[in-house]
C-alpha positions as a printed NumPy array, in Angstrom:
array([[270.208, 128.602, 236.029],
       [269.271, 126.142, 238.639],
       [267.148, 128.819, 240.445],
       [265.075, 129.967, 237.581],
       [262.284, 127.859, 238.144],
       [261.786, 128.336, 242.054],
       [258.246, 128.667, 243.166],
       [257.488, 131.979, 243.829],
       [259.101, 132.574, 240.2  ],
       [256.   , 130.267, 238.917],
       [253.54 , 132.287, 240.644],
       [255.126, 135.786, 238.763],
       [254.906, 134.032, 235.476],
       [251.253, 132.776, 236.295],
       [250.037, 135.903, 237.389],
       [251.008, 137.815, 234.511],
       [249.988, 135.014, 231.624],
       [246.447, 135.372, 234.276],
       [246.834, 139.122, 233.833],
       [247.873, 139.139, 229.984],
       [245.135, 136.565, 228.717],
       [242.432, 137.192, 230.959],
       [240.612, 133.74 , 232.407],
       [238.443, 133.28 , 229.456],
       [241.448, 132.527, 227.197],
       [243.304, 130.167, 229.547],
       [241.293, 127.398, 228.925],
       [241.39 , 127.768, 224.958],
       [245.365, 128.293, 225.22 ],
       [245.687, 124.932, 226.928],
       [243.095, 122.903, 224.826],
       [245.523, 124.608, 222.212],
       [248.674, 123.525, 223.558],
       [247.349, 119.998, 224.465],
       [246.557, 119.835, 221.431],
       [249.511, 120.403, 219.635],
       [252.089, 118.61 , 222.125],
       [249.492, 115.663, 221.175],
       [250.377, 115.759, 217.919],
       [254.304, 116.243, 218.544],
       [253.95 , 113.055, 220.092],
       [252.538, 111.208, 217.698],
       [254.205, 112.518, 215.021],
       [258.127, 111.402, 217.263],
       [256.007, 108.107, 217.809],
       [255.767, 107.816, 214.17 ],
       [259.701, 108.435, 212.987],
       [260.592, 105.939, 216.021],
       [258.29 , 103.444, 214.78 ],
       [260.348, 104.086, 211.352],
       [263.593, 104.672, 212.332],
       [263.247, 101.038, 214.407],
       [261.684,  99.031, 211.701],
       [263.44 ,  96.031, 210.574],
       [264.094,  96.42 , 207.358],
       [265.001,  93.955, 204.518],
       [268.494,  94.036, 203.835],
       [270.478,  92.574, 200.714],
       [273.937,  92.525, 201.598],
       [275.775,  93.609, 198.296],
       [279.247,  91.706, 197.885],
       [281.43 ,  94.314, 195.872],
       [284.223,  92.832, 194.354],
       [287.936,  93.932, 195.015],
       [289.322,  96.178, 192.736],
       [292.283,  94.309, 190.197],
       [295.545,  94.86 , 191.203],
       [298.054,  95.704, 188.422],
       [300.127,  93.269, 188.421],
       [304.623,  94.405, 187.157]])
């Protein structure tokens, strides 16, 4: 798997996207995805931000349940 990515497998891949899209769609298909990983990111930044909140606590003593006494 380690040899997927190699460089000459880059170029393959970047002449057919080239090839497929044509080089007046490249740049709208990276504003595009720039755009969206953008938003990814601040949407994860946004459930850390949550997730690591301090929040206010009330720590709840529950009582033991009786014991039957014989």
């Amino acid at each position: 798997m380690g040899e997927l990515f190699t460089p000459t497998h880059l170029i393959v891949i970047a002449v057919v996207v080239l090839v497929l899209f044509g080089g007046k769609k490249l740049p709208e298909l990276g504003k595009g995805l720039g755009e969206g990983l953008r938003g990814f990111k601040d949407g994860m930044k946004g459930v850390n931000d949550e997730v690591n909140k301090p929040t206010e606590t009330t720590h709840a003593v529950t009582p033991k349940p009786e014991e039957s006494v014989k």
